[in-house]
C-alpha positions in Angstrom: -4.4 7.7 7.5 -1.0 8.8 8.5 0.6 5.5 7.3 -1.0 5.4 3.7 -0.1 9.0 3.1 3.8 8.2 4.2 3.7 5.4 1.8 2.4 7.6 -1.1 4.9 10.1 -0.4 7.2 7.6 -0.2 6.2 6.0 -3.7 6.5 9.6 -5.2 9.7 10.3 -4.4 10.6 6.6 -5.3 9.0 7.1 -8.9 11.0 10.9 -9.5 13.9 8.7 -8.7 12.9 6.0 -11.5 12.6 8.5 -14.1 15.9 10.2 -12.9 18.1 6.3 -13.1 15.9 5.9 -16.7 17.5 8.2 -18.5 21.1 8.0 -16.7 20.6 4.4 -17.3 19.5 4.9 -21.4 22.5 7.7 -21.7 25.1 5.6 -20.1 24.2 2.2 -22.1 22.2 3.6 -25.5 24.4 6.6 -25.8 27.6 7.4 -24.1 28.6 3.2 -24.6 27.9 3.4 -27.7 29.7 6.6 -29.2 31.2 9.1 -27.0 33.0 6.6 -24.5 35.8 4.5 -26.2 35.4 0.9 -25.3 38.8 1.1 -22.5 36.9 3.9 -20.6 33.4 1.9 -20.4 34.3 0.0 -17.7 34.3 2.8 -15.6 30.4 3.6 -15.8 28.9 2.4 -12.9 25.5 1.0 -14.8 25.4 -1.7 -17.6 22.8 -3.5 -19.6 21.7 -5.4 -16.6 21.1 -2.7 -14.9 17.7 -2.3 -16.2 16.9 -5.1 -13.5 16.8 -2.4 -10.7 13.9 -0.4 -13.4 11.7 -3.9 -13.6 13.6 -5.2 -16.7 14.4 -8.6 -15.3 17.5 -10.1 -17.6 15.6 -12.9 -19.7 19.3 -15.0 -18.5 18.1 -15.3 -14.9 17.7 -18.9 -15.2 14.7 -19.6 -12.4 14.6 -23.0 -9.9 11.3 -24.9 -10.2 12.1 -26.0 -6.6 13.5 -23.9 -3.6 14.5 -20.5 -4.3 15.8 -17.5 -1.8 16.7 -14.2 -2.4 20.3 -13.0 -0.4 20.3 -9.1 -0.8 23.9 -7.7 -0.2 24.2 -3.9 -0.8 27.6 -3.7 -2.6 30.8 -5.8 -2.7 31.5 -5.4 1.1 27.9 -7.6 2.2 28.8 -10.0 -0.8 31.9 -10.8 0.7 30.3 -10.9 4.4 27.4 -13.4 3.2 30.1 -15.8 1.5 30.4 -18.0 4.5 26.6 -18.1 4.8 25.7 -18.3 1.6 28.5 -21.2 1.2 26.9 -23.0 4.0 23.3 -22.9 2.2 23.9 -24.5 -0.1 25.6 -27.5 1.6 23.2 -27.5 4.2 20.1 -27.5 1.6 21.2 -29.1 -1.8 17.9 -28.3 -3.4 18.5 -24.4 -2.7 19.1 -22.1 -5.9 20.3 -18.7 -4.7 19.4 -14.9 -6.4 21.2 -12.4 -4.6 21.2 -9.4 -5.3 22.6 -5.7 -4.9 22.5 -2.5 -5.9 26.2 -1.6 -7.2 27.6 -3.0 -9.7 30.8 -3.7 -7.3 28.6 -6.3 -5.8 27.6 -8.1 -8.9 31.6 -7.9 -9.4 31.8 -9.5 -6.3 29.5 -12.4 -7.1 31.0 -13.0 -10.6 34.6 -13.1 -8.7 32.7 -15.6 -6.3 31.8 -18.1 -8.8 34.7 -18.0 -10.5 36.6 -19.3 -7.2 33.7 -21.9 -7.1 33.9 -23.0 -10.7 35.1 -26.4 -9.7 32.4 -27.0 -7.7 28.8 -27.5 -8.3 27.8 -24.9 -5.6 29.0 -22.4 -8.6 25.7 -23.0 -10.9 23.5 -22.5 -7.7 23.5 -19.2 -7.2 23.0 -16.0 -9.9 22.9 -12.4 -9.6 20.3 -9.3 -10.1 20.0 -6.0 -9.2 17.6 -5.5 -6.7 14.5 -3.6 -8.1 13.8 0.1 -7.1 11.6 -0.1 -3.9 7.9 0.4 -6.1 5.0 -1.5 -5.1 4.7 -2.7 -8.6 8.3 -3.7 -9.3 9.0 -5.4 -6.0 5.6 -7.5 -6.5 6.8 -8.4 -10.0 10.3 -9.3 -9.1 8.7 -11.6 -6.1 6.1 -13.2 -8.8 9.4 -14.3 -11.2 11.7 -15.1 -8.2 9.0 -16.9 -6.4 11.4 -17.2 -3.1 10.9 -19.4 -0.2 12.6 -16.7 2.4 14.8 -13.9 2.1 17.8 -12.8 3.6 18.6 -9.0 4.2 22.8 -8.5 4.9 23.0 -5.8 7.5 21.0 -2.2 6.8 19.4 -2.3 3.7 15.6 -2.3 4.7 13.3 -1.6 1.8 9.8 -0.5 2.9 7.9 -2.2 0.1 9.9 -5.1 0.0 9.2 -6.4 3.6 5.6 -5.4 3.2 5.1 -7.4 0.5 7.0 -10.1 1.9 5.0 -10.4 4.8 1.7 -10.4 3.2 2.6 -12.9 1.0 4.1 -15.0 4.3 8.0 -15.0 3.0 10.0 -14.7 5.7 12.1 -11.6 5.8 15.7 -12.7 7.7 18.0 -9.9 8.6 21.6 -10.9 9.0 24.2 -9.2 10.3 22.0 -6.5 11.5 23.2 -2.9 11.8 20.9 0.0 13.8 23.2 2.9 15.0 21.2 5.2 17.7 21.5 8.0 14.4 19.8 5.3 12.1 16.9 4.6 15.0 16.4 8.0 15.4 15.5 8.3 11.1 13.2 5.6 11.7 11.1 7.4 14.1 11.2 10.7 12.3 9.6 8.8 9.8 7.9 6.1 12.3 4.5 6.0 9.6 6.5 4.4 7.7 9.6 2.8 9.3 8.2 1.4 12.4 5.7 -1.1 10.7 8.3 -2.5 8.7 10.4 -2.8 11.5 7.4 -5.3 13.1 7.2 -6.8 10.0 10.2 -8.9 10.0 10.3 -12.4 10.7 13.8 -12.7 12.1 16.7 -10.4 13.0 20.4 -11.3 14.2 22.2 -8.0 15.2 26.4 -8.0 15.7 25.8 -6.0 19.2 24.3 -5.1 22.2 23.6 -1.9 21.1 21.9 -2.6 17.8 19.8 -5.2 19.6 18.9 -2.5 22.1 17.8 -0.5 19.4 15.8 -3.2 17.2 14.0 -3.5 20.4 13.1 0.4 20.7 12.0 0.4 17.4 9.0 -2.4 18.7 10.4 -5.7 17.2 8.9 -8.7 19.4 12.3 -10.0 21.4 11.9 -13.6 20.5 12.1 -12.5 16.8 15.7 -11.0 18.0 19.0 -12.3 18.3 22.3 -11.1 19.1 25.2 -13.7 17.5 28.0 -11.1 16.9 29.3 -9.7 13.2 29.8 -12.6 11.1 32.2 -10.5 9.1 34.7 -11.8 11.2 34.1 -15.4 9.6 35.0 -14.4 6.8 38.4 -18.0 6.2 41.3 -15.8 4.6 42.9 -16.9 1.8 46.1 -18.9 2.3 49.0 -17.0 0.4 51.7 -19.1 1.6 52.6 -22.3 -0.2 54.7 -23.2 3.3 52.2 -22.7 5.5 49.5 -24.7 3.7 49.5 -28.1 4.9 46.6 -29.3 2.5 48.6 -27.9 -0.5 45.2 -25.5 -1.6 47.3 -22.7 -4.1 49.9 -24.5 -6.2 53.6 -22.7 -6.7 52.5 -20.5 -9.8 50.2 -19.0 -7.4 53.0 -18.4 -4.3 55.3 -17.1 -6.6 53.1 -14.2 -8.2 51.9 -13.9 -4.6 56.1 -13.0 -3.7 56.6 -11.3 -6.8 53.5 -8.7 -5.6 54.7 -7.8 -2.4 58.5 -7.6 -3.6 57.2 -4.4 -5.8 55.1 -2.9 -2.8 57.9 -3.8 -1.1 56.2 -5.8 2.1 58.3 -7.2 5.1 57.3 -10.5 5.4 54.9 -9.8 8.3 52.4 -6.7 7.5 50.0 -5.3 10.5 47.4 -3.0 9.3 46.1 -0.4 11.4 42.7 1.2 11.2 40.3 3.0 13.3 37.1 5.5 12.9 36.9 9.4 13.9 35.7 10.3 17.2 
């Protein structure tokens, strides 16, 4: 009893939330676009056509795989750029594998865009597509699974949608959490609202955490240990990008490249060795 009525209060505030992004959504692209924003300014709303996805309006351009499909959801740019590696490897690994990820910012979908464009010599690059993820409704989420049709998906770090797993499970798609983050203040919001977090927390099929202490964590929240694993923050897998023509054996940027790069940190005026510093409050 407890558990259904946190889920309809959970779909209530979820649906006051769809009508609010409706009409910021309508404004933004019907309205504001259209004739109070001039065209130099637009590209500083942060919702465009496409964002109609996140409201169930699937973009008739997602171009669907009759064979093996997953779903990669990355928050914003930040898990796009964490997943690369992975998502890179995918596809090598499985050739047959078309890829939807998805996020919720339109930074991430930048992200994407930026990644295929690095891949447009490679056939990897027509393998994977982008959509926002759909607001967290029963209805929606069911809908987008029906069109997407995904053999597993694959959740980068924190973003853990109720409805989404749920369905997932019932429907035996295996939910994959990657990169896994639970803080002790994140566990503890879980268990304030344990009707509703703690099932979806046993509901996922697999989960590999950066540390011991999100591992500890996942565990307090009732996730079975063998569907647990701890293989560090895969973040720092991330290859950098080679910005010196000298120090690239295999020739990857050609001179063009090297010399803009030069040029660039001439006019922020960089020694030749940079060291960045950065930390977090205590």
């Amino acid at each position: 009893m407890k558990t259904m009525l946190a889920r309809w209060l959970y779909a209530l505030v979820l649906m006051l939330f769809y009508v609010i992004e409706l009409f910021i959504w309508l404004k933004e692209t019907f309205l504001i676009k259209c004739y109070y924003v001039p065209f130099k300014k637009s590209h500083h709303l942060k919702r465009d056509w496409q964002w109609g996805s996140k409201l169930g309006l699937l973009p008739f351009g997602l171009k669907l795989n009759s064979g093996e499909q997953a779903i990669i959801h990355c928050a914003s740019m930040g898990e796009v750029v964490a997943a690369t590696p992975l998502i890179k490897q995918l596809l090598i690994d499985k050739p047959e594998l078309h890829l939807v990820i998805t996020s919720n910012t339109q930074t991430g979908k930048q992200q994407v865009q930026r990644l295929k464009q690095s891949w447009h010599d490679s056939p990897l690059a027509e393998r994977i597509q982008h959509c926002y993820l759909p607001l967290d409704l029963m209805s929606l989420m069911a809908g987008f699974l029906n069109k997407i049709n995904p053999q597993f998906v694959i959740i980068m770090e924190v973003e853990l949608w109720p409805n989404l797993i749920r369905l997932c499970h019932h429907r035996t798609i295996p939910t994959i959490v990657v990169n896994g983050r639970m803080t002790d203040k994140t566990r503890r919001g879980y268990l304030k609202l344990k009707w509703l977090g703690l099932p979806m927390i046993r509901q996922l099929s697999l989960v590999f955490v950066r540390n011991k202490l999100d591992q500890a964590n996942y565990l307090l929240l009732g996730i079975k240990p063998e569907n647990l694993f701890l293989i560090g923050n895969i973040k720092l897998d991330v290859t950098l990008p080679i910005l010196d023509i000298e120090n690239d054996p295999e020739n990857n940027i050609d001179e063009k490249s090297n010399q803009q790069y030069a040029a660039l940190r001439m006019t922020m005026g960089l020694s030749k060795r940079l060291v960045l510093l950065g930390g977090v409050p205590i």
